[in-house]
C-alpha positions as CSV (number, residue, x, y, z in Angstrom):
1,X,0.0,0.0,0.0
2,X,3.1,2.5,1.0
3,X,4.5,1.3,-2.4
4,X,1.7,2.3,-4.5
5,X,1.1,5.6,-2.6
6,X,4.6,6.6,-3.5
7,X,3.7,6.2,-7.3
8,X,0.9,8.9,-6.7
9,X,3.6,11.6,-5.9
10,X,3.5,14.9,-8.2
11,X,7.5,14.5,-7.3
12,X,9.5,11.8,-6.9
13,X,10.8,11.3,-3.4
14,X,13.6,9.1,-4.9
15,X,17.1,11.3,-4.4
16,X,18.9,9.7,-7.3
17,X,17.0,11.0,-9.6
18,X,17.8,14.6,-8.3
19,X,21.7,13.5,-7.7
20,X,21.7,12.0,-11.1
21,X,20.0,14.9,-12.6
22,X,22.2,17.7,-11.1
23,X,25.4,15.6,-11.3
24,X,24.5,15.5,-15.2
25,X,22.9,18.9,-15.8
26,X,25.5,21.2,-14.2
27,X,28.3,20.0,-16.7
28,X,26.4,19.4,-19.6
29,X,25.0,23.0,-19.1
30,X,28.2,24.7,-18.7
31,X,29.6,22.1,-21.4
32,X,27.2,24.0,-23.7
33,X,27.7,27.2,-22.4
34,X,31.0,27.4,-23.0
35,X,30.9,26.1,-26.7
36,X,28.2,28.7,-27.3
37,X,30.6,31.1,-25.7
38,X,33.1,30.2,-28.9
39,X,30.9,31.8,-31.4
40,X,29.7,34.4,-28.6
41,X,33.4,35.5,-28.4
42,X,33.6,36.0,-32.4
43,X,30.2,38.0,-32.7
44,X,30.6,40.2,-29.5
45,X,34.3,41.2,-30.3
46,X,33.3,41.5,-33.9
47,X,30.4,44.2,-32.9
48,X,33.2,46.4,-32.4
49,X,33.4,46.7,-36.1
50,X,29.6,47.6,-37.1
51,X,26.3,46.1,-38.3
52,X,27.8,44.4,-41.3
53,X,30.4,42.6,-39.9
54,X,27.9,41.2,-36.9
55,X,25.7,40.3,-39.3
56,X,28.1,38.5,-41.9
57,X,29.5,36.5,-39.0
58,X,26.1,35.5,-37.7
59,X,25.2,34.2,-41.6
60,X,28.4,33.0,-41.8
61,X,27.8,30.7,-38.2
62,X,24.4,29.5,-39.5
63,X,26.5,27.0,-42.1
64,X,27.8,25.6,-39.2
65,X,24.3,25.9,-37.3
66,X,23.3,23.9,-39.9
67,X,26.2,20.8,-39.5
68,X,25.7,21.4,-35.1
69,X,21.8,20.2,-36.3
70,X,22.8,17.4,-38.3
71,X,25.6,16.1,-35.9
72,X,22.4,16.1,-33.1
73,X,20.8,13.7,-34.8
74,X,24.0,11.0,-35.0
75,X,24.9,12.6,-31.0
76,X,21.3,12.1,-29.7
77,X,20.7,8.6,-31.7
78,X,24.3,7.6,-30.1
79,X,23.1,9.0,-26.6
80,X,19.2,7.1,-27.0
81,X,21.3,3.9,-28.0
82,X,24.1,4.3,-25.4
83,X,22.3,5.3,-22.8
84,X,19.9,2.0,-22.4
85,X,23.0,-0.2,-23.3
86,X,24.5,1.7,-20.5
87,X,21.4,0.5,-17.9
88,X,22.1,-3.1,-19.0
89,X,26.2,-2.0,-18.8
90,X,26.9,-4.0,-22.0
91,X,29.8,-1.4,-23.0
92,X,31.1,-3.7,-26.0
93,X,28.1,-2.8,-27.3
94,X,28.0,0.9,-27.0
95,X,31.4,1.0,-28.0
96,X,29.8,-0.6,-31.5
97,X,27.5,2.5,-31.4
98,X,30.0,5.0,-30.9
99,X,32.5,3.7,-34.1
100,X,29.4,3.9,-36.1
101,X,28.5,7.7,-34.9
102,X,31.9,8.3,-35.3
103,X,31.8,7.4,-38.9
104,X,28.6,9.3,-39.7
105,X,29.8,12.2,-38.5
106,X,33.2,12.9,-39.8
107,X,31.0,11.8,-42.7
108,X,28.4,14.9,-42.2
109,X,31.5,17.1,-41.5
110,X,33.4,16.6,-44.6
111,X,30.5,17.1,-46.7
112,X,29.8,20.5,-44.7
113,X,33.1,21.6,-45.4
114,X,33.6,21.0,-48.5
115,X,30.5,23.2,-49.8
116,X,31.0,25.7,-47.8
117,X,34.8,26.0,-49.3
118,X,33.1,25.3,-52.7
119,X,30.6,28.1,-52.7
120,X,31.0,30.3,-49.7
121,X,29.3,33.5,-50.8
122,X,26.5,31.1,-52.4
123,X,25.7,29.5,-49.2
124,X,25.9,33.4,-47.6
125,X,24.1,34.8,-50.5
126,X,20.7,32.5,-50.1
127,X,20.5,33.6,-46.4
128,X,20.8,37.7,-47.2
129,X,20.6,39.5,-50.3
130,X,23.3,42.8,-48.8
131,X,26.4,43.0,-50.4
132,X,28.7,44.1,-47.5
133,X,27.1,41.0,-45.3
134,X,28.0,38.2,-47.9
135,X,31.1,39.8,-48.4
136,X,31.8,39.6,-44.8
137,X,30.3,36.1,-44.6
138,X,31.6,35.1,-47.4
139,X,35.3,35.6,-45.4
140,X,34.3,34.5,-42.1
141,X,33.2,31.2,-43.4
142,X,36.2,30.3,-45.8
143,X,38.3,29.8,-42.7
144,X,35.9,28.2,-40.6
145,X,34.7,25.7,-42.5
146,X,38.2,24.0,-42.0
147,X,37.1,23.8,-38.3
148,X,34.1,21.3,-38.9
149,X,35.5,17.9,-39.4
150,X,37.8,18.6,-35.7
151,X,34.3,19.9,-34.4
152,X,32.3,16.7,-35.2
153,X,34.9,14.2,-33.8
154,X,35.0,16.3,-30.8
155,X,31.3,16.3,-30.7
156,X,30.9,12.6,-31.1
157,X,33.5,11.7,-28.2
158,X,31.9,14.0,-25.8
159,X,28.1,12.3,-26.3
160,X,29.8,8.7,-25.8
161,X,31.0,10.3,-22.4
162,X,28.2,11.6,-21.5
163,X,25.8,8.8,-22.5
164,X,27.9,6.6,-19.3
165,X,27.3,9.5,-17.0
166,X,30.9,10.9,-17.5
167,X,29.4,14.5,-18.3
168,X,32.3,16.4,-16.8
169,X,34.6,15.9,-19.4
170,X,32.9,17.8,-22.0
171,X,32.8,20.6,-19.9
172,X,36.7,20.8,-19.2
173,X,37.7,20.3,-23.3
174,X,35.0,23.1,-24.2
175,X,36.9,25.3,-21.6
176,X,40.0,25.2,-22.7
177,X,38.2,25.6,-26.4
178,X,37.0,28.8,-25.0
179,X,39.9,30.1,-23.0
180,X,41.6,29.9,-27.1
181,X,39.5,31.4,-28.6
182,X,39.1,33.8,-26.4
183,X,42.7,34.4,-26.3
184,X,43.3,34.6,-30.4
185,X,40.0,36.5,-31.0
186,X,41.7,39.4,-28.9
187,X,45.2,38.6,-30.8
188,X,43.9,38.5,-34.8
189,X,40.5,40.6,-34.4
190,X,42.7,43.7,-32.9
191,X,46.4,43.1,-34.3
192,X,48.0,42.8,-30.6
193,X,51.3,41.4,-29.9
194,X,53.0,42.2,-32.8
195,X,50.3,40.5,-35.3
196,X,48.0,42.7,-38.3
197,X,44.6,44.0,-37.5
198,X,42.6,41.3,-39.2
199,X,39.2,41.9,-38.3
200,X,36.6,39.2,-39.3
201,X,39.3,36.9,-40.7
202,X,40.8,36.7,-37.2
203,X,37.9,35.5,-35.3
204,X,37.4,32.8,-38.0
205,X,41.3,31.7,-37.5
206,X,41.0,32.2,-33.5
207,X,37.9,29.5,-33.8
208,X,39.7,27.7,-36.3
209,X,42.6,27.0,-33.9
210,X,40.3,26.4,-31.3
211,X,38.3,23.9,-32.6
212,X,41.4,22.2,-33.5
213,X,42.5,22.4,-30.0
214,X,39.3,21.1,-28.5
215,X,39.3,17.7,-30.9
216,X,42.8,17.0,-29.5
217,X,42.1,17.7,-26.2
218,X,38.8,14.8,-26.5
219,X,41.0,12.5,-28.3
220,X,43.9,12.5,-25.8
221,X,41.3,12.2,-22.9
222,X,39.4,9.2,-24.3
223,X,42.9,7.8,-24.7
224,X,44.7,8.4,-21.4
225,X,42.3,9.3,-18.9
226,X,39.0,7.5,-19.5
227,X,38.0,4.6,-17.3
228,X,34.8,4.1,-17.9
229,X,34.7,3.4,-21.8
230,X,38.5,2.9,-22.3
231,X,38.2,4.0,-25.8
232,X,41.0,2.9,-27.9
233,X,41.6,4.2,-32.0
234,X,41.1,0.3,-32.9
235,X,37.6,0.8,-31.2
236,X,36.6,3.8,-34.0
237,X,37.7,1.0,-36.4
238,X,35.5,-1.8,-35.2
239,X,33.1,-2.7,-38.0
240,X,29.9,-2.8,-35.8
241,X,27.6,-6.4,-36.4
242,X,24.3,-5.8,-39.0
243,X,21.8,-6.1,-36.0
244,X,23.3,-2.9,-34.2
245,X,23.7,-0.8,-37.6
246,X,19.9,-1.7,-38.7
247,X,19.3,-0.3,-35.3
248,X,20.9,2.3,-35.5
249,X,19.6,3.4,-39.2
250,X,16.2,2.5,-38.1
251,X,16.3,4.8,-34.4
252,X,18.7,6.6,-36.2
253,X,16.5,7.9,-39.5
254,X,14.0,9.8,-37.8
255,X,16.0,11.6,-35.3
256,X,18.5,12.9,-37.9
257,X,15.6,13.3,-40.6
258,X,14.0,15.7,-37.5
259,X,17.6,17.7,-37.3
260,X,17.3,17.7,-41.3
261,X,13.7,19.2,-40.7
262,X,14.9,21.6,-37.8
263,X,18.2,22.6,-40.0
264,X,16.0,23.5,-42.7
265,X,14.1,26.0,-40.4
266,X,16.7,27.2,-38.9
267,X,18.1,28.7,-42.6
268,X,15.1,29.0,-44.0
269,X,14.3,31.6,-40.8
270,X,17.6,33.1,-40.9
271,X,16.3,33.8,-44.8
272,X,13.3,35.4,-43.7
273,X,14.7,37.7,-41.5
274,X,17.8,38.4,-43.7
275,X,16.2,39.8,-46.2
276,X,15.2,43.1,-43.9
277,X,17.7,45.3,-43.0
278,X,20.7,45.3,-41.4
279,X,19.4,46.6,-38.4
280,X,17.0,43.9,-38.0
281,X,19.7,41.2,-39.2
282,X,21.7,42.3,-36.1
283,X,19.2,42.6,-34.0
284,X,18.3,38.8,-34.8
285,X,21.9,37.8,-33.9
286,X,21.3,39.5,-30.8
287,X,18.4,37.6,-29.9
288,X,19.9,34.5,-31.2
289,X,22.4,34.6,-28.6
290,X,20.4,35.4,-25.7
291,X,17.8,32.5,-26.7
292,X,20.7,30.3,-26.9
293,X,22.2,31.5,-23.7
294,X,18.9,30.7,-22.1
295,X,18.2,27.1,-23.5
296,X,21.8,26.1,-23.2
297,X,21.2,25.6,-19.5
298,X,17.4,24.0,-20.0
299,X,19.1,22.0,-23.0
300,X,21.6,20.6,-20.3
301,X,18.3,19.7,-17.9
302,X,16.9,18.3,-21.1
303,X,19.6,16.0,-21.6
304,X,20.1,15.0,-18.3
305,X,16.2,13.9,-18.0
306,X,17.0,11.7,-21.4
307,X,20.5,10.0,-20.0
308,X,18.3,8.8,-17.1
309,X,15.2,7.8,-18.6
310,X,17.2,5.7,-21.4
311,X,19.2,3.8,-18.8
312,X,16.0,3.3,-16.6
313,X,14.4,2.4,-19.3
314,X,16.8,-0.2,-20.3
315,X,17.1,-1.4,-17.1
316,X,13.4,-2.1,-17.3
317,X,11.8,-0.1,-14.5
318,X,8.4,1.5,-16.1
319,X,7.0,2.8,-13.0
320,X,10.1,4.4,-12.1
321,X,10.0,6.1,-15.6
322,X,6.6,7.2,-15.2
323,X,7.3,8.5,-11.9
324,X,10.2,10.5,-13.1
325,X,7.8,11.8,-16.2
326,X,5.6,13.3,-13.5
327,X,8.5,15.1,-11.7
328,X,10.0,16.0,-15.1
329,X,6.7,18.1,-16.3
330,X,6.4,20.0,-12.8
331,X,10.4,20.9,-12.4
332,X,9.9,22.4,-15.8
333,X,7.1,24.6,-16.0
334,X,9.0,26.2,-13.4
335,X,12.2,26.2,-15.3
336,X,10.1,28.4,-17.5
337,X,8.8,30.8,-15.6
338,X,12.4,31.3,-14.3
339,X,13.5,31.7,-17.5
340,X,10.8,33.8,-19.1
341,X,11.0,36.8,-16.0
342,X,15.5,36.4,-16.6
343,X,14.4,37.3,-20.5
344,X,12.4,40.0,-19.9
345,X,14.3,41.3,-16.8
346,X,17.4,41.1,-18.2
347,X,16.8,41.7,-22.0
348,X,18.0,45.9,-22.1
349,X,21.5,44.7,-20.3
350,X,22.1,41.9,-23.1
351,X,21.7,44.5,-26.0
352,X,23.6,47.4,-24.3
353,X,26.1,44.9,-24.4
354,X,26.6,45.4,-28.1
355,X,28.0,48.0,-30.3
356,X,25.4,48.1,-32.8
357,X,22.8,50.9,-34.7
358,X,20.1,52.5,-31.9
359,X,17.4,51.0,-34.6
360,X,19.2,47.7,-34.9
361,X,19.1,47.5,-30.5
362,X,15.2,48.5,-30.5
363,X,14.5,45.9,-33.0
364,X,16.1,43.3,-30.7
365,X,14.6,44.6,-27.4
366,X,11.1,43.9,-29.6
367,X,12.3,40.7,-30.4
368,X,13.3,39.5,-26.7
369,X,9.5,40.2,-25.5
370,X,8.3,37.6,-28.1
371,X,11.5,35.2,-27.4
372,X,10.9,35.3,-23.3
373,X,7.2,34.1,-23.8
374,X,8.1,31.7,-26.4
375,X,11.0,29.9,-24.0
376,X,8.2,29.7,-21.5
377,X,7.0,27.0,-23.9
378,X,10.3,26.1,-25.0
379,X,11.4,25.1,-21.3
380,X,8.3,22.5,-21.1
381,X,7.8,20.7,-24.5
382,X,11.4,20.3,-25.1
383,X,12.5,18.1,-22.0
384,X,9.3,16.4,-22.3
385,X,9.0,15.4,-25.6
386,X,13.0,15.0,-25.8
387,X,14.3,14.3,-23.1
388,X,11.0,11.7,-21.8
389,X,9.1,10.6,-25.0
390,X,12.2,10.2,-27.7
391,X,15.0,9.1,-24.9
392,X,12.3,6.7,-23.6
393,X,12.2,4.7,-27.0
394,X,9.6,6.6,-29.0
395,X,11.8,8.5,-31.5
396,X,9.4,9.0,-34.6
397,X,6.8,11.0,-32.8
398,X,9.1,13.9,-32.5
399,X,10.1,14.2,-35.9
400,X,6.6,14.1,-37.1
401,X,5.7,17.2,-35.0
402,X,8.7,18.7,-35.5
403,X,7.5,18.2,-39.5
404,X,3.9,19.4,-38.9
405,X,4.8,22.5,-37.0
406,X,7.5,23.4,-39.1
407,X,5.9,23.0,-42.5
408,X,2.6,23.3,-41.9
409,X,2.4,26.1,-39.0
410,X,5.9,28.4,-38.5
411,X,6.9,29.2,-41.8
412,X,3.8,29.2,-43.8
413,X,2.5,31.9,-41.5
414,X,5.9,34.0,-41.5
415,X,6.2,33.8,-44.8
416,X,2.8,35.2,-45.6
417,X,3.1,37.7,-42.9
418,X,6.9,38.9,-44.4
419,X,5.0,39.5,-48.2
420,X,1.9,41.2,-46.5
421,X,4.7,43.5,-45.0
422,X,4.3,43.2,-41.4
423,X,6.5,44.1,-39.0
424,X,9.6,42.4,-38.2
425,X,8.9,41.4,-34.3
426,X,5.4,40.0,-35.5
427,X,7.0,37.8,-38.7
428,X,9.5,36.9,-35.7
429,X,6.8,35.7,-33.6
430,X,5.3,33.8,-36.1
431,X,8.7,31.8,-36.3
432,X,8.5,30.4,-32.6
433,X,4.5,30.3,-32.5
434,X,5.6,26.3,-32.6
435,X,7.0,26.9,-29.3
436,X,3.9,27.3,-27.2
437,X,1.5,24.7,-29.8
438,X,4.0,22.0,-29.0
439,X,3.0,22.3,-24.8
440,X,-0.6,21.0,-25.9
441,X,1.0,18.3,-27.6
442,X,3.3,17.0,-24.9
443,X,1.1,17.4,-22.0
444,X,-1.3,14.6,-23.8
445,X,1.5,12.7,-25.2
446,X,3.5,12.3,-22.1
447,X,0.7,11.7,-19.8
448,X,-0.3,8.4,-21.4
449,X,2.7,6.5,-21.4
450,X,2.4,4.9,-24.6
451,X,6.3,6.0,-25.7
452,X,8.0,4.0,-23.3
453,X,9.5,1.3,-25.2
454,X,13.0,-0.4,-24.2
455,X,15.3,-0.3,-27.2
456,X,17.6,-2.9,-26.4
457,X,18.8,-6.5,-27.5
């Protein structure tokens, strides 16, 4: 009777889960905060030099926005995998899954960067039609696009840490990334120490060498200091058996065709909003840096909720999942209020931050009303539909909202209110409408249980 009164709990009275889910959280938030703060660095230093240049680095970053979405898909299908191998702990399994992600995403990298060495100003030129922002772009990302193939092996070895609970490690390698970056930004951006003035060219070098720096640094780990995996090169080599790579394609396909269908959104919005003004162009990089300041941390909750409900899943405790479902929902409708009132409070101090046009800074403070209500939804649906319902072993489901909103809902209605002329903060509403539809989505979806499935052989 104590037993099943326990279940009925709004919160779960069972510490691990909070131990486990702080113990994950902090590092993978400040694991993403500090790679965020990479391409922060390059567009806060760069504001120094005017609208253009802010802009044509933020264009410029959405090429690799757009591999950072595809190498999800192969992270988070290696995580969903890993993670219930890891509640059975059959790690020459996992180590299987982690050659294969390996694979797929130097494969995703390469591709990346050879288009955007191939047709740089092309790429630029179908995000924004102004001259002096592809031409800035257009330099930005000819140097940067050499960084992508260090970025995705770093970015594959991080998720196979975390995915054991080893979520510490990512957070160290992105800080010495950062500290780099930091470092040359100051160094090529200004001409100190004896080195030319090189303006937008020199934060593309500084992340160059930093992304460099941060593969190395993950490499060298896995090899010397890892105890958990013990990952060896001959384990990146291991050709994994045909049962594991069906499973992978078939968990696999949806998630990445989801970060296909979310990379595509992602541009086609930049699009959208690039073909305003300058002002507004920099005022959208603006706000694209507070929203991802603001869902790096509820990202790191997010993936922390999907690390445990994977291995508890795989471990084959339902109740326990459903009870942690419950707590999950509750913990982050509050995680959203929190984050809404930091938006709005907080929203005149991020833009006076930046050295940009008065029209360009009260564009962005119009933006950051809409962006503050919108992460109210943001900070529910997201842990609940990605970190319970696709972690737990339902993986389609999100990839078929994520297509219905997208296609059907967000860019339809932006696009018509963009030709009917409205103005910019309402066609920027428009774009994260999705954001508050997808609540009313999870709250049935999650609620009936039906997505717990155990993925394992």
């Amino acid at each position: 009777m104590e037993n099943t009164k326990e279940k009925r709990h709004l919160l779960t009275r069972d510490k691990s889960f909070y131990r486990s889910l702080a113990a994950l959280a902090i590092p993978i938030s400040l694991q993403n905060l500090i790679t965020f703060a990479v391409n922060f660095a390059d567009n806060l230093m760069v504001s120094q030099l005017g609208d253009a240049a802010v802009s044509g680095v933020y264009m410029g970053n959405q090429i690799q926005t757009f591999l950072q979405l595809m190498l999800t898909g192969v992270v988070q299908t290696t995580g969903i995998l890993a993670a219930q191998y890891w509640g059975k702990r059959d790690m020459k399994t996992i180590k299987e899954i982690v050659s294969l992600s390996m694979r797929v995403g130097l494969a995703l990298g390469l591709v990346t960067m050879l288009l955007a060495l191939a047709i740089p100003s092309k790429l630029i030129g179908l995000l924004t039609k102004e001259a002096d922002v592809i031409a800035d772009g257009t330099t930005y990302l000819s140097v940067v696009a050499w960084s992508f193939l260090f970025y995705a092996a770093a970015q594959i070895i991080i998720a196979a840490m975390r995915s054991v609970e080893n979520a510490k490690v990512g957070m160290y390698i992105s800080l010495i990334a950062l500290i780099v970056n930091i470092s040359l930004n100051y160094v090529f951006i200004f001409g100190k120490f004896g080195f030319p003035a090189m303006g937008i060219r020199g934060a593309a070098i500084a992340t160059l060498i930093s992304r460099i720096v941060e593969c190395a640094a993950a490499l060298l780990y896995a090899r010397f200091r890892d105890r958990k995996m013990n990952l060896r090169l001959g384990d990146f080599l291991v050709h994994p058996n045909k049962l594991l790579q069906k499973d992978f394609l078939r968990y696999g396909a949806p998630i990445m065709a989801g970060e296909i269908v979310w990379a595509i959104n992602t541009i086609t919005q930049s699009g959208i909003l690039g073909h305003f003004s300058k002002a507004v162009i920099s005022a959208s990089s603006v706000t694209g840096n507070m929203h991802t300041l603001v869902y790096i941390w509820v990202t790191g909750l997010a993936s922390a909720v999907g690390v445990i409900t994977g291995k508890t899943v795989g471990a084959g405790n339902v109740e326990k999942v459903k009870e942690y479902a419950r707590t999950t929902q509750i913990l982050f409708l509050g995680v959203g209020a929190f984050t809404c009132a930091f938006i709005l409070l907080f929203r005149g101090t991020f833009v006076s931050m930046y050295a940009i046009s008065d029209e360009a800074a009260a564009y962005a403070m119009q933006f950051m009303i809409v962006l503050g209500i919108s992460m109210f939804g943001s900070c529910y649906q997201m842990p609940c539909l990605s970190g319970l319902v696709k972690a737990g072993g339902d993986i389609s489901f999100v990839f078929k909202n994520d297509t219905f909103h997208v296609f059907c809902i967000v860019l339809p209605s932006a696009l018509i209110a963009s030709y009917l002329g409205a103005e910019p903060w309402v066609v920027f509403a428009f774009l994260k409408i999705d954001q508050i539809l997808k609540c009313f989505v999870a709250v049935v979806k999650v609620n009936r249980y039906k997505w717990i499935r155990n993925l394992t052989r």
